[in-house]
Residue, then its C-alpha position, 0 to 999 in steps of 0.5 A: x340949396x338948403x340943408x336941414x339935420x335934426x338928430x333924435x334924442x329921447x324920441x324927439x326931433x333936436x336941431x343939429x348945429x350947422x358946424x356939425x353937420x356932417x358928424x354923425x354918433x353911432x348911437x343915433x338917428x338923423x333927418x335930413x331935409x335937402x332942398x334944391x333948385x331945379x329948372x322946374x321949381x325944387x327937388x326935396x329929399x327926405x333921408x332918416x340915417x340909421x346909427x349902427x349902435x341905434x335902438x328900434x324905438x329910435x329907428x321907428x321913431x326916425x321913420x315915423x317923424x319922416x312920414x309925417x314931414x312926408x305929409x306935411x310936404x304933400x308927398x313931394x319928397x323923395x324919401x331914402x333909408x340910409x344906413x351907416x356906412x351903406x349910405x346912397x350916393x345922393x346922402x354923401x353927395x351933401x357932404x362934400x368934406x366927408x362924413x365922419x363917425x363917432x362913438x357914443x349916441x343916448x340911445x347907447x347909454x354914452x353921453x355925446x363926445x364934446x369936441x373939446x379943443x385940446x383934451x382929445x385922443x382918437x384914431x380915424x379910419x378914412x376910406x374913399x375917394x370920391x364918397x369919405x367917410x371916417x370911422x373912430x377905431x381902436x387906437x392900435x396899430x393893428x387898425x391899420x392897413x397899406x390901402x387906407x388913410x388914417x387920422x391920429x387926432x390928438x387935439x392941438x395936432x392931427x397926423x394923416x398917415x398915407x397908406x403907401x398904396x393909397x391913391x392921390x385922390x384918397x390922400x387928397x380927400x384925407x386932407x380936406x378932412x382934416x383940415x375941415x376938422x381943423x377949421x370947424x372943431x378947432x377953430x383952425x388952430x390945430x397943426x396938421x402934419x402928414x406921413x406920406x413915407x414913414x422914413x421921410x417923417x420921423x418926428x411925426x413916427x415917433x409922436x404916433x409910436x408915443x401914442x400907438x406904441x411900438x409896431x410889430x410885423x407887417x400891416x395887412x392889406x386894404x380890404x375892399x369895399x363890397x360894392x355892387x356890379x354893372x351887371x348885378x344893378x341891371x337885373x331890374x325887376x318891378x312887382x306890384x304890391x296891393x292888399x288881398x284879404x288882408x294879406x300883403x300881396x307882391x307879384x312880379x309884373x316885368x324884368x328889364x327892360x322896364x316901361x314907364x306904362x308899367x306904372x298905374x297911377x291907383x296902384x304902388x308898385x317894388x322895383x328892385x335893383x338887384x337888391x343894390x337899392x329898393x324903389x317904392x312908387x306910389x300911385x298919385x291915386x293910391x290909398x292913403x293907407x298903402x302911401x303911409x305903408x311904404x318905408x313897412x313894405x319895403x323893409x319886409x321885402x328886403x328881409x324875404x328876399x334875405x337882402x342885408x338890412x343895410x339895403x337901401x331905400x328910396x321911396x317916391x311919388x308919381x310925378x316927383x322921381x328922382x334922376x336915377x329911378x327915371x333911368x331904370x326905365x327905357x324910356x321915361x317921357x315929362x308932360x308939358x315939356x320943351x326939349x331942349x333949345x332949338x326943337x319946339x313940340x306941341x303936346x297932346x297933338x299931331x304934328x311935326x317938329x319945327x326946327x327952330x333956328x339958334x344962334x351957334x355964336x352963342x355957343x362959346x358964351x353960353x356953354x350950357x347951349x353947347x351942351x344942350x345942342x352937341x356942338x363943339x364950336x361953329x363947325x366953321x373949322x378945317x376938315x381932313x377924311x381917310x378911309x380905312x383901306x388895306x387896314x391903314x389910312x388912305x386921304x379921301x379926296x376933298x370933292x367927295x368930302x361929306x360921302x360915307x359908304x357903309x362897307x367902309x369905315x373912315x376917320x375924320x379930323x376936324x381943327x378949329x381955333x379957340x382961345x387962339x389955338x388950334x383944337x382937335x376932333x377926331x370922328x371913327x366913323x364905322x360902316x355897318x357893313x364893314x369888316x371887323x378888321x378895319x374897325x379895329x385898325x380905324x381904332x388903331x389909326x386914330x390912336x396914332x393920328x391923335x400922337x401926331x396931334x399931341x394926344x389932344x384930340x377928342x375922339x369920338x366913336x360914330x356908328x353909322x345911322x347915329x351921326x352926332x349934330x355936329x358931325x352933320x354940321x361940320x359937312x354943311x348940308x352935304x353928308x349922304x350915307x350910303x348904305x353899302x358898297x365902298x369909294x374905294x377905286x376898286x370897287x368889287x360891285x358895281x353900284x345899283x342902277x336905282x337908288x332911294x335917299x331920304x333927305x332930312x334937315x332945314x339948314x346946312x347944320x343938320x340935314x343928312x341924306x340916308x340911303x334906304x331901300x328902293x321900293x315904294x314902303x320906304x316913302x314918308x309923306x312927311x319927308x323929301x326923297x331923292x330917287x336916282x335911276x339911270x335917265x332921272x333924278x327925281x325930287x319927291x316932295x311929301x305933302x307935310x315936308x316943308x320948303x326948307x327941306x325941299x332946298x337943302x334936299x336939291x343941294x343933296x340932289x347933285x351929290x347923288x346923281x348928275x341926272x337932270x333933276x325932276x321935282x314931283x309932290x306927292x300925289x302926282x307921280x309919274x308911272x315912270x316914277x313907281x315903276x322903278x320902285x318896283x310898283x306902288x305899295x303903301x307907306x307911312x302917309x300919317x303925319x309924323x307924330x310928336x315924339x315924346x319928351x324924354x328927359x335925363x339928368x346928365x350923371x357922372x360917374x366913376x368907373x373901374x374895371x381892374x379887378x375883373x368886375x365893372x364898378x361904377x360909383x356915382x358922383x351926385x351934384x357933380x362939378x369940375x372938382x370931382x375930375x381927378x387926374x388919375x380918374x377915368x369918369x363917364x359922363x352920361x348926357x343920354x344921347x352920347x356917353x363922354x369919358x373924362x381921361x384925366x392925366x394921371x388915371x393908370x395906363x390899364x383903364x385908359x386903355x379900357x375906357x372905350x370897352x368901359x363906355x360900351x359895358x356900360x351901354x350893354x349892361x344899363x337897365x334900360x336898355x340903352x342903345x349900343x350905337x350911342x356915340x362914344x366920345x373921348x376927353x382928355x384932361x385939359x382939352x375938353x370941347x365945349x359941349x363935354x364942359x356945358x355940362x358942368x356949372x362954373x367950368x374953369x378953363x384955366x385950372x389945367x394950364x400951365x400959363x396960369x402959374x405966370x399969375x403972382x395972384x395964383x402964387x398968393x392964393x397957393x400960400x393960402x391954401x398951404x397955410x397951417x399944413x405943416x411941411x418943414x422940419x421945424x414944425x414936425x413934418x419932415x423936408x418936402x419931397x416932390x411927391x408929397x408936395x404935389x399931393x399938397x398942391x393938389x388940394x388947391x381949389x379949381x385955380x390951380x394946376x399942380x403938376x406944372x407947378x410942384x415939378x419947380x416949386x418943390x425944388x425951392x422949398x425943399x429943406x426951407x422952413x414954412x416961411x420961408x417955402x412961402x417966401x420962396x413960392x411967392x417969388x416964382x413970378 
């Protein structure tokens, strides 16, 4: 990954140093070129940042200098308008200490604001949580308010003062702000101390009342940031822009859900979402003209709609969309592409898709497989069903293990070992047909199950027909879902005497039979279908199913009858056979096309409900450091919807995380499928296929046994290092809270709940020497 930031001066393009990045003046305009790696080559992104201090000639001198990088790159980039403090997510995802704003800029008339090591005074408004950014306020009190982090920076020292409504996340944040100012702008050899309790600290109040002076009445309460709504992004539309007498034509063409056939490869087309962000496609075969117009048309159609001018802008090309534009659509296909390890397609042609057999002790090795093929482990572990009846928990008997009646619904606990312990996975398997009252108590019952359990298990919401890959493996070829009815003892219907399945699958991980109706326009000639009747079983072999179909649909064939079992292929049926059906009738003969390829980058994101409105802050080039314990993330892999529960997240979005998860399904541009399964992680005990997803996971860094290490004890002394705590040095005696907040900077090594409950009982009252001293003896 590389990273260029070029700053205009006098209409032309400075290099910034490399210490800088990151510091933006408010009377300028940046270029940043980001380049990363990607599995099918690079992804370059172009951004030109608008100061709010700027002038006109600097801002269309900036997007003049990126229409002709944009050129020069043969249109590859993906080109974004950003506007201070309104910046994308993808700009503040290159800046992962934080982006800090300063006064000053040529175009403004000041002269740039040296970073001189002593000679310094000013006060940084810091905001965010999962995206920081710092702006230089007035030095008052009256800057401050409950919910913030604010940064008195006076050179040789620098004193974060904690809101007291701040959030540990936001304190932490605040933290590496400061320390990276320290390290980049000071050489490290400024002293940090910190205000998490004004009464805890008066050494560091009464620097900052020399400086900011006495305070009088209250501090007022954090505003909050406006930020756009689930529901407010979902109201997507796409127009067609073209010329017409040389007037600029922008006709509406389609609302959600969007088709990707929507886009004409001769034409540029405006979507917009919601006025939250404004996409400009261009066609590969549209004028060069209507290409260079782009950033133009998109700035006077923000300003028609009466949008603000802080709206941002993507600009992209035909076959070089960025991960979030592609979404927007209901379905967005690659050309040329293999899906995922295990499937080979062939494309351009008629044909069916060969299974392809991989590997499953590959998958604690390699967890990206995991990831890519949904698997947990092997599914070689212990399993336990109950059916939901009279709205508690009934054991199914294990003969029966692997039937689903879909009047009913059904929890399933799966135990495996890894690592020498035991691990949980509990399925909610929903029947279509079953009554609102028992989805709730299955719901209810896993809850309680889960307790007994510890709280550790992964709980996973199924819909009937949306079966994950390793809910069919864990039942090795023998899950058969029927459509209605019950097992129940006392079933109120008596079972059909004719009955359809339709039995997919090559192996014992992946096949399932499906009930389907019983007439002849439910046959496949690509499949095997079983068709029980009261005399026979029969076998029906399409002519394109394979022999490995046809074996596992024989072991499935004992499960739904105990008839003898009559093998036919296609072509050659009985008259026995379409009579009970009901006669013949035509059916899907064609060979199965290939699907198409639908490729989605997993997204994460941070989601909160608690002021009425679903708020979703995405966090670009994700990594297991952007898990914080009192976060309730969503990790969205297009085929299932994970939520991350971390330990400390408040009791309210626990609560709501599943209701979240499916606002989140109902309200995606996309239209995205309600029965998508819903999977449950809790902090510390994520499976394998929520971790693949994440580059270099750290299995350890919520363990406890981690703090047995004297190396992790060692490490913790480094990261402590020059963040003065003690008495001596400014800050005040350690309190348990404050020293948890400090552990919890640590990089991924580290669990700082286990540790700062002993930790923090040693040092409390120690100067900095000896805190350390007395932490490298916890060994």
């Amino acid at each position: 990954m590389t990273q260029t930031l070029i700053s205009l001066q006098n209409m032309k393009m400075v290099p910034v140093p490399e210490k800088a990045y990151g510091t933006f003046f408010e009377g300028d305009c940046y270029i940043i070129l980001h380049t990363k790696r990607t599995s099918h080559g690079s992804a370059v992104d172009l951004h030109y940042w608008i100061g709010k201090d700027s002038s006109q000639d600097e801002q269309g001198a900036a997007a003049l200098y990126v229409t002709q990088l944009d050129n020069a790159l043969r249109g590859n980039p993906v080109q974004h308008r950003e506007v201070q403090g309104h910046e994308s997510e993808t700009f503040q995802s290159y800046f992962r200490n934080g982006i800090i704003y300063k006064k000053g800029g040529v175009a403004s008339g000041f002269k740039h604001v040296e970073t001189n090591m002593y000679n310094i005074k000013r006060l940084l408004h810091v905001k965010g949580k999962k995206h920081v950014s710092a702006t230089e306020v007035a030095l008052s009190w009256d800057s401050f308010n409950k919910g913030d982090v604010f940064l008195l920076d006076l050179g040789k020292v620098l004193i974060q003062w904690n809101g007291p409504s701040c959030s540990i996340a936001e304190k932490s944040r605040g933290l590496v702000l400061a320390r990276s100012i320290r390290d980049s702008e000071r050489g490290g050899r400024a002293q940090i101390g910190i205000i998490d309790n004004e009464k805890d600290s008066p050494d560091l109040m009464q620097i900052m009342k020399m400086v900011l002076g006495e305070r009088h009445g209250e501090l007022r309460d954090a505003i909050p940031d406006a930020k756009a709504d689930e529901l407010q992004k979902a109201n997507v539309r796409l127009y067609h822009v073209y010329e017409k007498d040389n007037d600029l034509v922008v006709q509406e063409i389609a609302t959600r859900p969007l088709t990707q056939d929507l886009l004409q490869h001769e034409d540029c087309y405006i979507l917009d979402q919601g006025g939250f962000k404004i996409y400009v496609w261009r066609g590969k075969a549209s004028s060069l003209e209507e290409k260079k117009a782009a950033f133009t048309r998109a700035v006077g159609f923000i300003q028609a709609k009466g949008y603000p001018s802080s709206t941002n802008i993507e600009v992209i090309s035909d076959g070089a969309e960025s991960a979030m534009f592609k979404q927007l659509f209901q379905r967005w296909t690659e050309k040329d592409e293999t899906q995922g390890l295990g499937k080979v397609y062939t494309t351009g042609k008629i044909a069916k898709v060969e299974q392809v057999k991989f590997d499953t002790t590959q998958l604690h090795a390699r967890p990206e497989l995991a990831a890519e093929q949904r698997m947990v482990d092997d599914a070689s572990g212990e399993i336990e069903v109950w059916r939901i009846e009279d709205l508690q928990m009934q054991p199914v008997d294990p003969k029966t293990y692997g039937q689903f009646y879909g009047g009913d619904c059904y929890l399933v606990l799966y135990t495996y070992l890894r690592s020498g312990r035991p691990h949980y996975v509990l399925y909610m398997w929903q029947g279509r047909h079953a009554s609102v009252d028992e989805i709730t108590a299955c719901a209810l019952n896993a809850i309680e199950l889960d307790k007994k359990h510890g709280d550790e298990a992964v709980q996973v919401r199924v819909t009937m027909g949306k079966e994950p890959t390793h809910f069919l493996a864990i039942f090795k070829g023998k899950l058969v879902i029927y459509e209605g009815g019950t097992s129940r003892a006392q079933k109120i219907t008596p079972e059909p005497a004719i009955r359809l399945f339709q039995v997919r699958g090559t192996d014992e991980m992946n096949t399932k039979a499906t009930e389907v109706p019983a007439r002849a326009s439910s046959l496949n000639s690509n499949d095997v279908f079983l068709l029980s009747t009261s005399q026979v079983c029969y076998l029906w072999c399409g002519k394109g199913c394979s022999g490995d179909e046809r074996e596992m649909a024989k072991m499935v064939a004992d499960i739904v009858s105990k008839r003898d079992k009559h093998t036919i292929l296609e072509g050659q049926e009985p008259a026995e056979f379409w009579e009970a059906l009901g006669g013949k009738a035509p059916y899907a003969s064609e060979k199965r096309f290939q699907e198409q390829i639908t490729h989605y980058q997993p997204r994460l994101f941070e989601c909160s409900n608690q002021t009425g409105r679903f708020i979703m802050t995405e966090v670009v080039g994700f990594c297991q450091e952007d898990l914080d314990e009192d976060d309730v993330m969503l990790l969205d892999t297009w085929e299932e919807i994970f939520l991350w529960v971390g330990k400390a997240s408040n009791t309210y979005e626990r609560n709501e995380a599943i209701a979240s998860a499916k606002e989140y399904l109902k309200t995606h541009p996309a239209g995205r499928d309600l029965a998508t399964p819903i999977i449950l992680v809790k902090q510390g005990y994520e499976p394998l296929n929520f971790t693949g997803w994440f580059n270099a996971w750290d299995p350890y860094k919520w363990s406890v046994s981690c703090w047995k290490s004297p190396v992790v004890c060692t490490r913790a002394q480094r990261c402590l290092k020059g963040v003065i705590v003690s008495d001596h040095i400014l800050c005040g005696a350690w309190s348990e809270t404050s020293l948890g907040h400090y552990l919890s900077f640590m990089p991924s090594w580290c669990y700082l709940s286990s540790f700062y409950s002993f930790a923090s009982k040693k040092v409390a009252g120690f100067g900095e020497t000896e805190a350390f001293a007395n932490i490298s003896k916890c060994a």
